[in-house]
N, CA, C and O atoms as a CHARMM CRD file, in Angstrom:
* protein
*
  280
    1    1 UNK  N    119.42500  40.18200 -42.85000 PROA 1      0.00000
    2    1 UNK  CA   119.49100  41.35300 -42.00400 PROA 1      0.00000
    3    1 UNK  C    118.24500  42.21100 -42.19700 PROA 1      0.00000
    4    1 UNK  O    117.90400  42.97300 -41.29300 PROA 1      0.00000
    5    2 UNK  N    117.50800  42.12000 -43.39800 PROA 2      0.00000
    6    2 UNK  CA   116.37200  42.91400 -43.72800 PROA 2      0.00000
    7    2 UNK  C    116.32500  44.55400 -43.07200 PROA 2      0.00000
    8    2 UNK  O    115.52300  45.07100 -42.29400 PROA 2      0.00000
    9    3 UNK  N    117.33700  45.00600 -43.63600 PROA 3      0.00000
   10    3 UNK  CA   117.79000  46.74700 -43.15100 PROA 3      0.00000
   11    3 UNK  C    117.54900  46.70800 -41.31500 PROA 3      0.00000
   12    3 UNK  O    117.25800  47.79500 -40.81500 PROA 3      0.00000
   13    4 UNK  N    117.62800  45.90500 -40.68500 PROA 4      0.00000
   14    4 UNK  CA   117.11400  45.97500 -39.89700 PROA 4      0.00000
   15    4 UNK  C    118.20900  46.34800 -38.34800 PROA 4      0.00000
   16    4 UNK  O    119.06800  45.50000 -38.10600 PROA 4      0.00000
   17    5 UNK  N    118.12800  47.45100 -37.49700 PROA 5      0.00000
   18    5 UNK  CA   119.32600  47.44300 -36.66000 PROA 5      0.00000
   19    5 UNK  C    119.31400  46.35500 -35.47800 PROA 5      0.00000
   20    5 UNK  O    118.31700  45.80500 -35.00900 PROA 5      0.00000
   21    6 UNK  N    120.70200  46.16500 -35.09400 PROA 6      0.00000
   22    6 UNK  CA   121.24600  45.34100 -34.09400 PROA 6      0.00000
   23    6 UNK  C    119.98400  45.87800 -32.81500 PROA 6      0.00000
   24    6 UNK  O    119.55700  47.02900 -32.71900 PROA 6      0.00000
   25    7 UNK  N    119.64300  44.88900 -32.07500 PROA 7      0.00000
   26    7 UNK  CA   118.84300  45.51600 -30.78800 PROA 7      0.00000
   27    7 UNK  C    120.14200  45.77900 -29.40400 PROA 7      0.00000
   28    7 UNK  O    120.95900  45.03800 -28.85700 PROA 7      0.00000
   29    8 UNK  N    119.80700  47.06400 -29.28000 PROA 8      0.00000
   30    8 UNK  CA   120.86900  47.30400 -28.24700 PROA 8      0.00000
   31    8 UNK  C    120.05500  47.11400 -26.57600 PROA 8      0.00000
   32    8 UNK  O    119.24600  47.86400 -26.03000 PROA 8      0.00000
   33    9 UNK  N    120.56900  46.00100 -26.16400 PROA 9      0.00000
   34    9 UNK  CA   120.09800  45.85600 -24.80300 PROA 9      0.00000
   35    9 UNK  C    121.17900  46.37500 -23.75100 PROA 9      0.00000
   36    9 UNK  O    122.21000  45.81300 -23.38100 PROA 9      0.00000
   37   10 UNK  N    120.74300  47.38400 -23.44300 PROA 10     0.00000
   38   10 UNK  CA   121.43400  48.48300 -22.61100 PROA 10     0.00000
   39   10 UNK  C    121.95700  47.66700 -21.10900 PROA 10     0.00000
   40   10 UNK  O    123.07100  47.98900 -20.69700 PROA 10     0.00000
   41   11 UNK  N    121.15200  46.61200 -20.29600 PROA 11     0.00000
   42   11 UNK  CA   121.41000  46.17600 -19.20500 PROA 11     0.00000
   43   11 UNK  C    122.33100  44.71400 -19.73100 PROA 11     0.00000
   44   11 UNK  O    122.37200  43.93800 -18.77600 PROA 11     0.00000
   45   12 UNK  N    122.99600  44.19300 -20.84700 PROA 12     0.00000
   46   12 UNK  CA   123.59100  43.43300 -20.72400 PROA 12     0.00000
   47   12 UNK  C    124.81500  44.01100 -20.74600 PROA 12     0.00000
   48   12 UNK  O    125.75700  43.52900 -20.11800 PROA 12     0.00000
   49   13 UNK  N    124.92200  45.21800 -21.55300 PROA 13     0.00000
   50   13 UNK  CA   126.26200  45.92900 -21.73800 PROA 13     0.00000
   51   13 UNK  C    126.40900  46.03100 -20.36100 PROA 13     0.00000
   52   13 UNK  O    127.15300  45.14900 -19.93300 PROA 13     0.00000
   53   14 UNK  N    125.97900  46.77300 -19.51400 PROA 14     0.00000
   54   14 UNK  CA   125.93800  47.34400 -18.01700 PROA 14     0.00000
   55   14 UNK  C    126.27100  46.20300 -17.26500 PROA 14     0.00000
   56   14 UNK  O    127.34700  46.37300 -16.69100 PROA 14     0.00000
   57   15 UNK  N    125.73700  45.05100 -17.03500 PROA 15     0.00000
   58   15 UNK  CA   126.38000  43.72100 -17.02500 PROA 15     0.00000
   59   15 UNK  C    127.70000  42.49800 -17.10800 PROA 15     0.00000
   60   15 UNK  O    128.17800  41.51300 -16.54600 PROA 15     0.00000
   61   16 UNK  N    127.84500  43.48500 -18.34400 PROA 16     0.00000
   62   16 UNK  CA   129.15400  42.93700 -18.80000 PROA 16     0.00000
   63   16 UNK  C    130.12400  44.27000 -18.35000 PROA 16     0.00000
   64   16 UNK  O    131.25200  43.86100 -18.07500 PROA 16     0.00000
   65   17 UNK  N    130.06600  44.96000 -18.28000 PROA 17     0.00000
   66   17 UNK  CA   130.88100  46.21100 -17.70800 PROA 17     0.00000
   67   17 UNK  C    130.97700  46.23200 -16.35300 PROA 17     0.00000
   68   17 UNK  O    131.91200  46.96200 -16.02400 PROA 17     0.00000
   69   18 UNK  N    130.41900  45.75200 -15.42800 PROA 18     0.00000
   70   18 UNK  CA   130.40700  45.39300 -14.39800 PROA 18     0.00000
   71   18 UNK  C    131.14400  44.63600 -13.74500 PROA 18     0.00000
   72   18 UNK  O    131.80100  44.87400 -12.73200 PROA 18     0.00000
   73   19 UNK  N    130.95800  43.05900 -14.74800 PROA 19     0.00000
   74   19 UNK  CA   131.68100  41.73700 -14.47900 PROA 19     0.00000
   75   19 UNK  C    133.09100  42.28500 -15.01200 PROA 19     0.00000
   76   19 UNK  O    134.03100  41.64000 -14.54700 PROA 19     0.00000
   77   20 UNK  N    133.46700  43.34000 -15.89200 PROA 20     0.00000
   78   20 UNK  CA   134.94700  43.35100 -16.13200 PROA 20     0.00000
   79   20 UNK  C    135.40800  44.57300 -15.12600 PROA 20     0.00000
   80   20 UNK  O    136.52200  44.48000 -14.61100 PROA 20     0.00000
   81   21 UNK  N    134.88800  45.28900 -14.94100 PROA 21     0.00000
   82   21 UNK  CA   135.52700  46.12800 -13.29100 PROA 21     0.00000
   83   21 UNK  C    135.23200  44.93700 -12.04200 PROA 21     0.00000
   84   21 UNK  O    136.22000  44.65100 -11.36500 PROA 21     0.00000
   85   22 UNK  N    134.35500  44.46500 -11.81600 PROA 22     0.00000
   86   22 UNK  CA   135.21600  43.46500 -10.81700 PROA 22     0.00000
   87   22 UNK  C    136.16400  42.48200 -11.14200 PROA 22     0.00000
   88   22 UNK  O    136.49900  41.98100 -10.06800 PROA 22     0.00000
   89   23 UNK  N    136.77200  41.94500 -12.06300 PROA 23     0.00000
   90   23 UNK  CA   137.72800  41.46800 -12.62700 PROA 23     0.00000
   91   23 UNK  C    138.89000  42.43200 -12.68600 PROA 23     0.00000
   92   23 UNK  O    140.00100  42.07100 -12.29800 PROA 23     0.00000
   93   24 UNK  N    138.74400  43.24700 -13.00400 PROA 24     0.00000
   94   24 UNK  CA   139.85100  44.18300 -12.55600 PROA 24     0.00000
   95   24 UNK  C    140.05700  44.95900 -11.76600 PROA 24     0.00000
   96   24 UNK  O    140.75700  45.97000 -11.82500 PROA 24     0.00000
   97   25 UNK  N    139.27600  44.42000 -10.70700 PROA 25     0.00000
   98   25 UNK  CA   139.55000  45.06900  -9.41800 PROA 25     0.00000
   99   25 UNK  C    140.17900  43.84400  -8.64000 PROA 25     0.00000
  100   25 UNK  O    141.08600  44.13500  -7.86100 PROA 25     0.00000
  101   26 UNK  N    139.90900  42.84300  -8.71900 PROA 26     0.00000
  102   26 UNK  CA   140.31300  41.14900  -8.61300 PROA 26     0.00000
  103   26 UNK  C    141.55500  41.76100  -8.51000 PROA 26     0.00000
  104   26 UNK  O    141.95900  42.36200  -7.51500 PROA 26     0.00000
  105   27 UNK  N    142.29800  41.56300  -9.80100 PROA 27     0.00000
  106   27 UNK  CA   143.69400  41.34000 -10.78200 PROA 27     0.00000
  107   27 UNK  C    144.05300  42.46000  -9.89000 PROA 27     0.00000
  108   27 UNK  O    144.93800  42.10800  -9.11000 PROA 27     0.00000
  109   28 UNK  N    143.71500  43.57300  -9.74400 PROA 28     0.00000
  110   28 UNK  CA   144.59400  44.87400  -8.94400 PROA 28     0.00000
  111   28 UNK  C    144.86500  44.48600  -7.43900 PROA 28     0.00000
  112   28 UNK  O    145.91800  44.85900  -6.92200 PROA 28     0.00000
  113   29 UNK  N    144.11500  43.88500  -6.85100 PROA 29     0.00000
  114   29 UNK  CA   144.48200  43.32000  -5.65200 PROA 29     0.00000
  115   29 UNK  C    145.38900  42.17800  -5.50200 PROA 29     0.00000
  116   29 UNK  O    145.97500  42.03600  -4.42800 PROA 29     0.00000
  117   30 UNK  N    145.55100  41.42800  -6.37200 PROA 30     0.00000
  118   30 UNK  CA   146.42000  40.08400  -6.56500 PROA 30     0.00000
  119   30 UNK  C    147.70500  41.05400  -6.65600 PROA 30     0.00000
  120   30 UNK  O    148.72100  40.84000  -5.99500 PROA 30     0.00000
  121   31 UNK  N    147.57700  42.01000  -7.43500 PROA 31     0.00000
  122   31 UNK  CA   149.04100  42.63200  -7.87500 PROA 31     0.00000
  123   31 UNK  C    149.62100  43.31200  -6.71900 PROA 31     0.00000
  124   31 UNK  O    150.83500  43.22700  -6.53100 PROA 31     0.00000
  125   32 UNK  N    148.79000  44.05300  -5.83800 PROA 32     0.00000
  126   32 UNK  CA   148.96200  44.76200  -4.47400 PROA 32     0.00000
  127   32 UNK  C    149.92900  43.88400  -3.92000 PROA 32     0.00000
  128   32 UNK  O    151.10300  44.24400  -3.83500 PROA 32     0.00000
  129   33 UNK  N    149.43900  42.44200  -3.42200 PROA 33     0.00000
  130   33 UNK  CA   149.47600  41.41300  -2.21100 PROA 33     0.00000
  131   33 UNK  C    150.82200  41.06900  -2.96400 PROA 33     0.00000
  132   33 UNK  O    151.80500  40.76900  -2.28600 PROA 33     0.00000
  133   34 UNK  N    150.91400  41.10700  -4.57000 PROA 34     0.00000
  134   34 UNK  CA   152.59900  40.18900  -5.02700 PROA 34     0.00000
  135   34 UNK  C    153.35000  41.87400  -4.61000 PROA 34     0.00000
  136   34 UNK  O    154.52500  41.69600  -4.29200 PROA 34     0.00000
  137   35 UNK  N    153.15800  42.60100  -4.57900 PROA 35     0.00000
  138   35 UNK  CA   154.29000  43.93700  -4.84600 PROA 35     0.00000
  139   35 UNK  C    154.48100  43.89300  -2.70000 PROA 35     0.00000
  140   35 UNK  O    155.57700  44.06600  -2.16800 PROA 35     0.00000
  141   36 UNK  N    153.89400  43.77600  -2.33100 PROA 36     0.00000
  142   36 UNK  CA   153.65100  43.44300  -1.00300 PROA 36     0.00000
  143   36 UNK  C    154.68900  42.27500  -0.51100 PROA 36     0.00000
  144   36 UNK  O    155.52800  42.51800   0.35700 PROA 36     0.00000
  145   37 UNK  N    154.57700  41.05300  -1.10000 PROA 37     0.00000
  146   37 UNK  CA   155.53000  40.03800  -1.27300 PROA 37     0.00000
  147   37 UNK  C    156.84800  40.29000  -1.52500 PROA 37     0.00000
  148   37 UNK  O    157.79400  40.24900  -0.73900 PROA 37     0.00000
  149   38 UNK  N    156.82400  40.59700  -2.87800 PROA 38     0.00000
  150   38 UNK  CA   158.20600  41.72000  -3.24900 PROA 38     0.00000
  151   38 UNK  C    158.81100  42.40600  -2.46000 PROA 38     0.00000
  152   38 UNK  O    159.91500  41.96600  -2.13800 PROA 38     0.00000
  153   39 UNK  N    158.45100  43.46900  -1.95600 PROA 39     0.00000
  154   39 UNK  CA   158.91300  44.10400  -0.75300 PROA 39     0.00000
  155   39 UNK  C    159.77100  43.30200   0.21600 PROA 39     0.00000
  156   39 UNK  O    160.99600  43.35900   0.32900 PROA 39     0.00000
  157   40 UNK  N    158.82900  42.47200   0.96100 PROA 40     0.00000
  158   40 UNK  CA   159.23300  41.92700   2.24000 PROA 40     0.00000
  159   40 UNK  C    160.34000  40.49500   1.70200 PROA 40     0.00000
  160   40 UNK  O    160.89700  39.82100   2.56800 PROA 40     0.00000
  161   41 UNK  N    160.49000  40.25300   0.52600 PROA 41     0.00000
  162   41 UNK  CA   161.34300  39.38700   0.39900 PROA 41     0.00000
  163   41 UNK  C    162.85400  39.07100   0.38100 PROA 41     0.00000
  164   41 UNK  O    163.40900  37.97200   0.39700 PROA 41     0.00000
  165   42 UNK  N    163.50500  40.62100   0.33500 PROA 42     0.00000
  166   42 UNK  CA   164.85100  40.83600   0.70000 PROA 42     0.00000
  167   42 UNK  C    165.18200  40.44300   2.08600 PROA 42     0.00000
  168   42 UNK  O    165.98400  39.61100   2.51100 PROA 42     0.00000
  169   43 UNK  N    164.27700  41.33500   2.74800 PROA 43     0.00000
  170   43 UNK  CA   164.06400  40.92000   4.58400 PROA 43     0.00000
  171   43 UNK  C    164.17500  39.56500   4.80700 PROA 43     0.00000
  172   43 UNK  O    165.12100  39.16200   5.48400 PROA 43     0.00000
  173   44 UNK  N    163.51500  38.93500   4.43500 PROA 44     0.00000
  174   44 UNK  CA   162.93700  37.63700   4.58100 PROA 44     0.00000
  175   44 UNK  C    165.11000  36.52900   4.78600 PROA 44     0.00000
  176   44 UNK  O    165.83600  36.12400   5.69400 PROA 44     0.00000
  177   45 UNK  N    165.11100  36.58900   3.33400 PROA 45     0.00000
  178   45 UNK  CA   166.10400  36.29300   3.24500 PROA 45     0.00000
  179   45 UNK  C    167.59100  36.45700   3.84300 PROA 45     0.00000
  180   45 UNK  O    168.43700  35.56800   3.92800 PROA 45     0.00000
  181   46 UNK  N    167.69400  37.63900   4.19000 PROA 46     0.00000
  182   46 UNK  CA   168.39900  38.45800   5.26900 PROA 46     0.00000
  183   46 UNK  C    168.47800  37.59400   6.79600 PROA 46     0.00000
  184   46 UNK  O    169.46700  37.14600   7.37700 PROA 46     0.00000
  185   47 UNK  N    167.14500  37.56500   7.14600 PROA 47     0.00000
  186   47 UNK  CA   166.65700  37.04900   8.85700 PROA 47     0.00000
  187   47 UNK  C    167.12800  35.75800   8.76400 PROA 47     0.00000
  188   47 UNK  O    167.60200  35.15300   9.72600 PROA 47     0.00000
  189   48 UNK  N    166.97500  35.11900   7.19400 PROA 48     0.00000
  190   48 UNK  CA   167.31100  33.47000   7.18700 PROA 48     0.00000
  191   48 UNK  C    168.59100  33.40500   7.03100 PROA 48     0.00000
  192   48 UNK  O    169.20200  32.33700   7.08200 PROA 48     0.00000
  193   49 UNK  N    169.10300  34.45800   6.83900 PROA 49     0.00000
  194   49 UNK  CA   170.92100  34.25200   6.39200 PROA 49     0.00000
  195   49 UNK  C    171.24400  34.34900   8.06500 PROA 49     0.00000
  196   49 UNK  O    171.78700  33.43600   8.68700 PROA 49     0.00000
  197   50 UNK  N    170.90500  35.33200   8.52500 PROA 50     0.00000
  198   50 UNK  CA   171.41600  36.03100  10.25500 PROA 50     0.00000
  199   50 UNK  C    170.82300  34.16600  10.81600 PROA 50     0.00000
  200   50 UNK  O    171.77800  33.63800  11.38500 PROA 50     0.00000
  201   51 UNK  N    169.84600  33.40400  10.77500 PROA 51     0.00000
  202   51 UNK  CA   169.09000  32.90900  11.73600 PROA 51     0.00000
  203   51 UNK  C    170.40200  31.47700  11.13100 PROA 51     0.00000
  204   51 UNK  O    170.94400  30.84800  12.03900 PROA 51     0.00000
  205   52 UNK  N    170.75000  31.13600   9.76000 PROA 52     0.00000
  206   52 UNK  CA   171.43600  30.16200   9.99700 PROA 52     0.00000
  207   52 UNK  C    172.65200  30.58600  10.36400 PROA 52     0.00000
  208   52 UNK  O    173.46700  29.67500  10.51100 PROA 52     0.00000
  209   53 UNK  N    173.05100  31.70900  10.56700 PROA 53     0.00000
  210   53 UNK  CA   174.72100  32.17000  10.76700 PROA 53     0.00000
  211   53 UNK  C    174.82700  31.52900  12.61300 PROA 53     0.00000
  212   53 UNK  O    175.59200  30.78800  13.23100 PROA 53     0.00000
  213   54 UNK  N    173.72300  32.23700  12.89800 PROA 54     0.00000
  214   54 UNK  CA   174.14800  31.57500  14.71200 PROA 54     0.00000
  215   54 UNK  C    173.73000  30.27600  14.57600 PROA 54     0.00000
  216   54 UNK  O    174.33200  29.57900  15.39300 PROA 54     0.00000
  217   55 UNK  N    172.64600  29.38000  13.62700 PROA 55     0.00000
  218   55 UNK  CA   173.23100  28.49200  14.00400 PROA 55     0.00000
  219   55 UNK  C    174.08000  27.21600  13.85400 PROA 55     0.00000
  220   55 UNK  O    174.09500  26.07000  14.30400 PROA 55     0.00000
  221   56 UNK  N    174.78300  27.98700  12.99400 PROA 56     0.00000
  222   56 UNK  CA   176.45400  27.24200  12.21800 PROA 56     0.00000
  223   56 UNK  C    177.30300  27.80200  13.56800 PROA 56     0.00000
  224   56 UNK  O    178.28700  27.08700  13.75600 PROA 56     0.00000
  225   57 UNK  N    177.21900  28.57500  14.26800 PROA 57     0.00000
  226   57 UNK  CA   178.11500  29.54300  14.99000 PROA 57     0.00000
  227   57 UNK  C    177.48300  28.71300  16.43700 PROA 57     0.00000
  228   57 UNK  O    178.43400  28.46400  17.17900 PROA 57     0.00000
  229   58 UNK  N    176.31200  28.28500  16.95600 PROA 58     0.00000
  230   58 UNK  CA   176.15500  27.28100  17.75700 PROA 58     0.00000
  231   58 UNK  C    176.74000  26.15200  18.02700 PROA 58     0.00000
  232   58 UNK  O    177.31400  25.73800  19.03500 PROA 58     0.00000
  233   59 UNK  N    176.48900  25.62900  16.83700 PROA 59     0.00000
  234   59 UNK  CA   176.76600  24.20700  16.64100 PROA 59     0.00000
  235   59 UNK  C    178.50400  23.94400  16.21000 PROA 59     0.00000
  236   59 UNK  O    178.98800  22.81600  16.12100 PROA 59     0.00000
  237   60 UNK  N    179.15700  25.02000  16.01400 PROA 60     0.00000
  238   60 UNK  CA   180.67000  24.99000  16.08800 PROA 60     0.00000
  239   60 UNK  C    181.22000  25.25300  17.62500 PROA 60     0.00000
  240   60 UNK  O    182.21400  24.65800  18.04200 PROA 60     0.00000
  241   61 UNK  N    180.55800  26.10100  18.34300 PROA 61     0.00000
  242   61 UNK  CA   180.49900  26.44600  19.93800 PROA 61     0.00000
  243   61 UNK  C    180.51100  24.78200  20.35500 PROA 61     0.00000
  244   61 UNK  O    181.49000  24.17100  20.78200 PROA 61     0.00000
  245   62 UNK  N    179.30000  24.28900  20.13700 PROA 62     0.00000
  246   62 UNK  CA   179.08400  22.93700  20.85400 PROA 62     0.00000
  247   62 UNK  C    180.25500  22.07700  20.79400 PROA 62     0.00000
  248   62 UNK  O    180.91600  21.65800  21.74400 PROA 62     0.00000
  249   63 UNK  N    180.46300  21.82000  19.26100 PROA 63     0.00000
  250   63 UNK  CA   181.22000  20.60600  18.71500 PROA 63     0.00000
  251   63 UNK  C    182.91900  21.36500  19.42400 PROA 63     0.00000
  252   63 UNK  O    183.84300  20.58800  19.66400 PROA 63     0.00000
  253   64 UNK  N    183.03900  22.47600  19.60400 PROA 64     0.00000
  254   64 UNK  CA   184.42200  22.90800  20.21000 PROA 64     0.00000
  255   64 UNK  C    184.46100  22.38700  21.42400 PROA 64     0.00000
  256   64 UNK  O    185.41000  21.65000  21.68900 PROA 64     0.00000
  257   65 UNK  N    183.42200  22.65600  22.45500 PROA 65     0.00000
  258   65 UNK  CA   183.44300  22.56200  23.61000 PROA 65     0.00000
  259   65 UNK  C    183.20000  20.85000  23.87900 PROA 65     0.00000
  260   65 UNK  O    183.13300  20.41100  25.02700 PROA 65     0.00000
  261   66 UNK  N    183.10600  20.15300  22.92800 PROA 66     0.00000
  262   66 UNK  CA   182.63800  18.47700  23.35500 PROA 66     0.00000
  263   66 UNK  C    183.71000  18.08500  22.64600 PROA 66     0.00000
  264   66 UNK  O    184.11600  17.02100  23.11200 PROA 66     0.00000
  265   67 UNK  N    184.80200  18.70100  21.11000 PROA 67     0.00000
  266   67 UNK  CA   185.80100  17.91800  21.17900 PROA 67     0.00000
  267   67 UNK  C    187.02000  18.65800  22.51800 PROA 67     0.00000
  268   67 UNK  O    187.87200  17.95200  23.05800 PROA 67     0.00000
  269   68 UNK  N    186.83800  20.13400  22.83400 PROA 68     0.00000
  270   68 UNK  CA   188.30100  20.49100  23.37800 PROA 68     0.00000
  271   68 UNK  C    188.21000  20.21100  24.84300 PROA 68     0.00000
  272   68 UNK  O    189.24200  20.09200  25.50400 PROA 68     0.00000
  273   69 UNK  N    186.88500  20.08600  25.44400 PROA 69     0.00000
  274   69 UNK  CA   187.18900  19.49900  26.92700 PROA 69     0.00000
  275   69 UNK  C    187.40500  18.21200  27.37300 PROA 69     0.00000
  276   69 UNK  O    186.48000  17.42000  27.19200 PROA 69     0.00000
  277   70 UNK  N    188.50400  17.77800  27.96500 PROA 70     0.00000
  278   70 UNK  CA   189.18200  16.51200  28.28500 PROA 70     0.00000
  279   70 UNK  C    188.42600  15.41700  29.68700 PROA 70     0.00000
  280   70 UNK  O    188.95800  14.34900  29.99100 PROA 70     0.00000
């Protein structure tokens, strides 16, 4: 070490401080788009419950009307 100090290179720090705010500006947007996801996923499930209800409720219409008409 010969008493000697660390050389502080001011533009790699600045560099590396850089590359980790866009990295965490990355990661904050990934998290946006899942809480975004989140949200709309109750809905989602809902429309698919309503969308197979008519068409169990179709297809019992049909099968009534092709076994009960003579």
């Amino acid at each position: 070490m010969n008493g000697e100090k660390p050389s502080l290179n001011v533009q790699e720090h600045i560099d590396r401080i850089d590359r980790e705010l866009a990295t965490i500006h990355h990661l904050r947007q990934h998290d946006l788009q899942t809480q975004r996801s989140m949200r709309l996923a109750p809905w989602q499930v809902m429309i698919a419950g309503m969308v197979a209800g008519a068409a169990f409720f179709a297809a019992g219409a049909a099968f009534v009307k092709l076994i009960g008409d003579p």
